[in-house]
N, C-alpha and C positions, 0 to 999 in steps of 0.2 A: 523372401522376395517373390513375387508374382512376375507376369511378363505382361503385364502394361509398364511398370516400374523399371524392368529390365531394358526395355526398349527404349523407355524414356532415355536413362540413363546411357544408352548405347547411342542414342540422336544426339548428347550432349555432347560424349566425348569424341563422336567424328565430327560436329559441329566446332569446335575447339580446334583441331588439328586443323579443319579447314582454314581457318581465323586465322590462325598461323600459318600456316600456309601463303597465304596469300597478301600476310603484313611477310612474313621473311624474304619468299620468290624462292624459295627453294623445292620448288617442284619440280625440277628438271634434273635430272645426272648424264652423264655422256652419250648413255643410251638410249635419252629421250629422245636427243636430235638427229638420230636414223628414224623415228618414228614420226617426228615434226614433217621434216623435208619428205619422208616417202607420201604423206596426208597431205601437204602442199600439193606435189609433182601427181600425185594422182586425181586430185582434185582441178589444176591447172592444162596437165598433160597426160593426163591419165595413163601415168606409168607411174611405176612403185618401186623406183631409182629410191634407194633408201639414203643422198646426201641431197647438196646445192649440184643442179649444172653448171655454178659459174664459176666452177674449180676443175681442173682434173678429172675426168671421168674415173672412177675407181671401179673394176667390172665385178667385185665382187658383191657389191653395195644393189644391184641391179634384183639379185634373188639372196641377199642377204637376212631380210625379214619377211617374214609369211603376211599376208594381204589384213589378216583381221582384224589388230589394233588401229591400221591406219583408216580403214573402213569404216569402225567407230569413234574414230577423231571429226573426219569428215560426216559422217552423219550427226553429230555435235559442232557441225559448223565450226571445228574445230578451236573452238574456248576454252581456252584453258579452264576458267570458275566450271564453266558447264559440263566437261569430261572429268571434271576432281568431284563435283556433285555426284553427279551419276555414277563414280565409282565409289566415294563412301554410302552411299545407298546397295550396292551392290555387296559391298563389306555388312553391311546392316544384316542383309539379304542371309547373308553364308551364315553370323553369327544366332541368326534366328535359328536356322535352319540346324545348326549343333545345338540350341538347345534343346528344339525338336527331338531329334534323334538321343540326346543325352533323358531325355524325360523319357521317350518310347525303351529305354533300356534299364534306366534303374526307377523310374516314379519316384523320385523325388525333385521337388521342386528346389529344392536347396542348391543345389548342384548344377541342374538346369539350370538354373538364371543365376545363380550367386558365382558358381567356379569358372564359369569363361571370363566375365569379370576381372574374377583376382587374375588369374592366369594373364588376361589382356593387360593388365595393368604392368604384369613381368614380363610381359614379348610387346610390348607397345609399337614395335614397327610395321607391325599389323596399320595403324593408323597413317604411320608415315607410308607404306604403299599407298592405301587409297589416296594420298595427299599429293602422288608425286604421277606424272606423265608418262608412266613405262604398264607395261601389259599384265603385269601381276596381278592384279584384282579380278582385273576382267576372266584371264584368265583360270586363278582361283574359283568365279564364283559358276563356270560352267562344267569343270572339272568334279568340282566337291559337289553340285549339283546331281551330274551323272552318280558320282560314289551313292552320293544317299540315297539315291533310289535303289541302287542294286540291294545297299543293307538293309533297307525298310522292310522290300520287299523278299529278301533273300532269292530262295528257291521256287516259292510261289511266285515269282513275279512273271505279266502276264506277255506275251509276243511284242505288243502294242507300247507295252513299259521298255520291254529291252529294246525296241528301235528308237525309244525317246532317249533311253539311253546311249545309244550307238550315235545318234546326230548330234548329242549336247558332248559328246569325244568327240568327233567329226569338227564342231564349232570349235572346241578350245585346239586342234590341231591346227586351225589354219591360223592362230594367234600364236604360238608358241611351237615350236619345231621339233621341243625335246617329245612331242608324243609319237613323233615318226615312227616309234618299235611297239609302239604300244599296244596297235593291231592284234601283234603274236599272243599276248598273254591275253587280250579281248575274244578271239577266237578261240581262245582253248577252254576258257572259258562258255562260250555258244557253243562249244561242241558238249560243253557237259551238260550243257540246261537241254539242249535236244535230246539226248541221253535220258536225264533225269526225269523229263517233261512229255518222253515217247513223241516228241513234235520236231519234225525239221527244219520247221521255219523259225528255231531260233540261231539256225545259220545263217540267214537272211542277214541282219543286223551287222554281222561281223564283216558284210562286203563294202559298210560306209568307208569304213578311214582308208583302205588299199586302195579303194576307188579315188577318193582324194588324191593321195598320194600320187597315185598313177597319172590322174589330169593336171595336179600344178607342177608334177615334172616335167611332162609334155610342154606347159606352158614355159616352162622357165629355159627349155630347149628350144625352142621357138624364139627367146629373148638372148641367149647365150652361145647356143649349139650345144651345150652339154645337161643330158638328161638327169637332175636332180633339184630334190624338193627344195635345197637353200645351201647357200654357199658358206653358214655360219660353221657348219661342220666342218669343212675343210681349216676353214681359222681357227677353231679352236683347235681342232687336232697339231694345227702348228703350232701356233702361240699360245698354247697352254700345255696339251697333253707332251706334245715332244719337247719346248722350249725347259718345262720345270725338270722331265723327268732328265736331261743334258745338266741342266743345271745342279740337282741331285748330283750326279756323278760329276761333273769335271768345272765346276762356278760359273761363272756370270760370264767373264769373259769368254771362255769356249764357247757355252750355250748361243753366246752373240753370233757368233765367227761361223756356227755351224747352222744357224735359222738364217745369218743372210744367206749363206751359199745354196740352202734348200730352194729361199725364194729368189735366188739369180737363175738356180735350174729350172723354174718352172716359168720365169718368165723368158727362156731362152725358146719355150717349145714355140710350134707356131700358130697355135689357137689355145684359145678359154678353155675346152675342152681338154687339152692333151698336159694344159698347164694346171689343173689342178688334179690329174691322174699321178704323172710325176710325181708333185708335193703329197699327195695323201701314199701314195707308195714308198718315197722316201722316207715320211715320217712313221711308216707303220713300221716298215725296215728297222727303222731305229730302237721303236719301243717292243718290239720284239726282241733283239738283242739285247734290250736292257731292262727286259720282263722284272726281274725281283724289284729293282730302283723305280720302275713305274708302278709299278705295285704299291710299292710305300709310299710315292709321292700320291697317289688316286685315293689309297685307303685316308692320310691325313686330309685330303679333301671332302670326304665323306663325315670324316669326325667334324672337322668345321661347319659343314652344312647343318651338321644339330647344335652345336655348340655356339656358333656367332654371336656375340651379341648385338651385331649392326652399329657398332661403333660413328663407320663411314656413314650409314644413314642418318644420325643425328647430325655429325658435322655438317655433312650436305645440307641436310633439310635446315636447320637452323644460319644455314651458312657463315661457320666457323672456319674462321682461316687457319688452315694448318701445312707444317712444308716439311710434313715426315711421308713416308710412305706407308700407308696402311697397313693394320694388323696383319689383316688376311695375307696382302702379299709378303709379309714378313714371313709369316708362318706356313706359309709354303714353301720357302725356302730354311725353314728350320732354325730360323733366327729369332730365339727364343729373348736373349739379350737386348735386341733391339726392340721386340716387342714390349717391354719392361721398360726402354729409355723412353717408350713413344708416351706408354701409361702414365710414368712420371711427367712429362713433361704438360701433360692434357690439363686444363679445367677441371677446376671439382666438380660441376655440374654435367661435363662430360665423362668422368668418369662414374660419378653417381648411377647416370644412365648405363654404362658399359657393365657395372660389377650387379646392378638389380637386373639387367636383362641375360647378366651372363648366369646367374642363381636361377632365374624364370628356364632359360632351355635348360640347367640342370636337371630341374624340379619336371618339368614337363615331361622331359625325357622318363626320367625315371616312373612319373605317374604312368605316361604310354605303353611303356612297357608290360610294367605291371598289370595294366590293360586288355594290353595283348596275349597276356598270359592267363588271362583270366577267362579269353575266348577260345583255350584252346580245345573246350570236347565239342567248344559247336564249331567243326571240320571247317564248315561251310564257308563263316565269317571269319575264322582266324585265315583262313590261305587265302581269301580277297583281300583284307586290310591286309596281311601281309607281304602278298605280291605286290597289292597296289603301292606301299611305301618300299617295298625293295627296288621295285622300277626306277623310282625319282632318285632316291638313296644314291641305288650305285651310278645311274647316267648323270649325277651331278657332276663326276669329274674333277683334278686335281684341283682347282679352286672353289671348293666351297663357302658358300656367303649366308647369311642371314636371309639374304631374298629367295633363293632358293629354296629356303624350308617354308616360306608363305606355303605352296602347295601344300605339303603338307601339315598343314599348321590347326585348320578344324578337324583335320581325324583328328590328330595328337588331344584338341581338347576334349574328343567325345571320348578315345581311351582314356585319360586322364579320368574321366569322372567314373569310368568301368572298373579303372582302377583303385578308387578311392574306394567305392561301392563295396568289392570284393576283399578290400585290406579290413573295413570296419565287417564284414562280414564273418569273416577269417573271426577277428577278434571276439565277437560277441558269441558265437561259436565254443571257442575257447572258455571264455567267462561261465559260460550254459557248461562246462564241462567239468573246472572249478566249484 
């Protein structure tokens, strides 16, 4: 396969998805409509109130989502066709750009254009992100952007390369919040290229995301009274990180009894600010003393972020009624059982989809790895792809999902092919030795 063919190919089947898309209406999931309402309200009231005002002010909702998806909603006149466009074009964008990097590593065209393919064909919700209203692509396609430059270029690459680098992390920060730490392994990083490179200006670079950081806290203190970059941290840390690991230990009922009381103490204090100090103190309080039990509950989160096979993404996007509760949440509470009544009870064409995407992250997994291992005398790229996929890995947190592994989903395929490369390598090796 060449890459005119490949691309064709690649225009047909986000062409497709969109089709669907847009006969289903399943573009939306829960967490579209914090993205909808803040691109309305900022576009009408220019505030980035992430629901409706004609409900209940919710103050967490105020600095819940970072400015950048809704900022390219509204610069898409906010259309749904035209923001699902522009993000499978954007998916186009990233899958060119892996086969780029897969060709620049092994030279062969087989692999470049044929293996993202198959692979695409076994993680396909790859397609249903571009299809659907939430930040993932966008984000995806400035993140994996940044990465491929750093690999291209590795150690050579020049001042001017690493500050394009550091603004297209700067971009995807203010779309997604989990880059908040990322800073730390970015600078440790410029500290070594200045090192390596005898130049200090590739510490330069590393002052974008703090700097960020530092001004949309300021900002969202101005909006709140309490200095920080978003308020999703505080919620998850309740209703995930402390609710499963309660749960873990003492069931559903407890877990309830003890997350309202948390959030009765904090709405007892007497500002936004003192009321989420509280709650994030309480709840560290907790997972502190129940270290081992958060542990296992965070580590089985982590397993699912590779594992998922987006189940809920098909249901949703095809909008398939169903009145179980999902895998994921089953399987965060270790209900193994129930996840089994749920499979049974599905569609064959729903599971179809669940048992070939669940073979696809097997498969993927395994080729990435092999990958990774493949890099490991060149120092350089093995502890960048490596840090870079430990960062996401372990900040996924107790519930891991299929969506979350989009980030990292074009490394995974350009290991996959370094992978493949290095096994038939291995082999023919062997054979010459025979």
């Amino acid at each position: 396969m060449n890459k005119t063919r490949y691309l064709l190919v690649l225009i047909a089947l986000h062409a497709l998805f969109f089709v669907l898309a847009m006969n289903f209406d399943g573009i939306r999931i829960p967490d579209s409509y914090d993205y909808i309402y803040q691109a309305q309200n900022l576009q009408e009231k220019g505030s980035l109130y992430a629901w409706t005002f004609n409900e209940e002010l919710k103050p967490d909702y105020f600095t819940k989502r970072t400015p950048g998806y809704a900022v390219f909603m509204v610069v898409l006149f906010q259309q749904g066709w035209l923001i699902l466009l522009v993000q499978n074009l954007l998916s186009i964008l990233v899958l060119l750009r892996v086969s780029e990097l897969i060709l620049r590593w092994t030279s062969n065209k087989n692999l470049a254009y044929g293996l993202p393919l198959i692979l695409l064909a076994l993680q396909s919700n790859q397609l249903l992100y571009a299809n659907t209203l939430i930040s993932e692509v966008l984000f995806q396609y400035f993140v994996f952007l940044a990465l491929s430059e750093l690999l291209l270029h590795k150690q050579e690459i020049s001042v001017k390369q690493f500050a394009l680098v550091s603004l297209l992390f700067g971009m995807a920060l203010l779309i997604k919040p989990v880059l908040l730490f990322f800073w730390v392994p970015f600078l440790v990083l410029s500290a070594y290229l200045a090192f390596y490179r005898k130049a200090w200006k590739y510490l330069l670079p590393a002052l974008v995301m703090p700097s960020l950081i530092l001004l949309w806290s300021a900002h969202n203190k101005t909006e709140t009274g309490w200095f920080h970059y978003s308020s999703i941290s505080t919620v998850n840390l309740k209703d995930y990180n402390t609710r499963l690991t309660l749960e873990a230990k003492y069931g559903v009922e407890e877990a309830d009894k003890q997350i309202a009381a948390i959030q009765e103490l904090g709405e007892a204090q007497g500002s936004y600010a003192e009321r989420n100090r509280v709650i994030k103190d309480t709840c560290a309080a907790i997972i502190k003393s129940e270290l081992g039990t958060y542990a296992k509950v965070h580590f089985k989160g982590m397993l699912a972020m590779l594992l998922d096979p987006g189940r809920y993404d098909y249901v949703n996007f095809f909008q398939i009624t169903e009145g179980e509760s999902g895998l994921m949440y089953l399987l965060a509470r270790g209900d193994v059982a129930g996840m089994w009544d749920v499979l049974k009870s599905q569609s064959v064409l729903v599971n179809v989809f669940f048992f070939l995407n669940l073979f696809g992250s097997l498969l993927l997994l395994a080729l990435a790895l092999l990958g990774l291992w493949s890099l490991r005398k060149e120092l350089y790229l093995f502890l960048v792809i490596g840090g870079f996929a430990a960062y996401f890995w372990v900040l996924t947190g107790p519930v891991g999902t299929a969506r979350y592994k989009s980030i990292l989903l074009p490394l995974m395929l350009v290991l996959a092919a370094a992978g493949i490369q290095f096994w038939f390598t291995r082999l023919k090796a062997k054979k010459a030795e025979s």
